[in-house]
N, C-alpha and C positions, 0 to 999 in steps of 0.2 A: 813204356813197355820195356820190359829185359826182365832179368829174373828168370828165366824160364816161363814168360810170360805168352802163349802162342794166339796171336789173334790171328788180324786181317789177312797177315803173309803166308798164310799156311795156305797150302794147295788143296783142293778137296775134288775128291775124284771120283766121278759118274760112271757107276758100275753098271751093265743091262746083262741080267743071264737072259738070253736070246731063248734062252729051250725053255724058259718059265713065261713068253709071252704069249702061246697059244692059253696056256690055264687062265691068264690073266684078261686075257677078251673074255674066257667061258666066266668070268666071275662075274666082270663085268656084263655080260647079260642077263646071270642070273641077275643081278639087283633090280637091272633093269625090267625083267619079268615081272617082279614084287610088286612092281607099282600097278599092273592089273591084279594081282592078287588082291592086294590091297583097296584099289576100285571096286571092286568087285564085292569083298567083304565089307565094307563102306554103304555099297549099294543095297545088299542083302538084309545086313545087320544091322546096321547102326543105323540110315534113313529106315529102316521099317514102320511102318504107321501103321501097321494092323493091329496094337496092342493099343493104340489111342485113338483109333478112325472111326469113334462114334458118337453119335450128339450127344449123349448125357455124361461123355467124358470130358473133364474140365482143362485139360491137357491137348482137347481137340485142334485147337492153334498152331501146336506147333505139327502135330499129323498132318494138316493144311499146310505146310511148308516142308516136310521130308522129301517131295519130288523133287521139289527146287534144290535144295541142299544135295543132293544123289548129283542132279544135272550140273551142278555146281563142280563139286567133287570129279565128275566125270571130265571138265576142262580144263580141270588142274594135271587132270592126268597127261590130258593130250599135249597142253603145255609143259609137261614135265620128261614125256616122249619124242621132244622135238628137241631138245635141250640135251637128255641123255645121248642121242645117239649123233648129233652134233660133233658131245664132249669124247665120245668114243670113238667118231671118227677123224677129231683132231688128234687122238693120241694114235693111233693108227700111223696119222701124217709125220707126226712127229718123230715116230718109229724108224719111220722108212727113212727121213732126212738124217738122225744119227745111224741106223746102219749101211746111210751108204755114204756117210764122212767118216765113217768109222772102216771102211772099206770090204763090209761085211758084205755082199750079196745073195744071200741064201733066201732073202725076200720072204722070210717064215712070217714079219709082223703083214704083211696083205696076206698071204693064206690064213692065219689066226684072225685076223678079220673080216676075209670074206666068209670064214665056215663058220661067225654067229650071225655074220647079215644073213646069212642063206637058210641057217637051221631053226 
């Protein structure tokens, strides 16, 4: 190393703008919404059997398995909403422990996170 070579020794520095964490909970619910959205259109759309749900259609097999595939879909979800709001509410946690090593108390990351728990 030298030359103006800057690796390992360089300092790197963790910036939080505090007044962009409420937006960033509201984002992060929204995604988190999508995933019904997405259930939903999943459910609607894509498992639909009415277009192959009758005996002389040769594709009748797989209409015979779109519930299952929907109820499928639907587990992934729940398992995907258990996970989500886990991971949102570790950074929550996370939040709270650098702003109050950072000696910040203004406590906005619990208000930003309890107003998408709540909403």
């Amino acid at each position: 190393m030298g030359d103006g070579d800057s690796t390992t020794n360089d300092a790197v520095a963790l910036v939080i703008r505090w007044d962009d964490l409420p937006k960033y909970f509201e984002d992060l619910k929204t995604a988190g919404d999508q995933a019904r959205e997405i259930e939903k259109y999943a459910k609607d759309q894509v498992f639909d059997k009415s277009g192959f749900d009758y005996d002389l259609c040769v594709l009748k097999p797989l209409a015979d398995m779109m519930d299952t595939c929907g109820e499928l879909f639907g587990d992934l979800r729940e398992t995907f909403d258990e996970r989500w709001e886990a991971l949102v509410a570790s950074l929550a946690v996370s939040a709270k422990e650098i702003e109050e090593a950072d000696g910040i108390q203004g406590q906005g990351y619990l208000k930003a996170y309890l107003d998408v728990v709540e909403s």
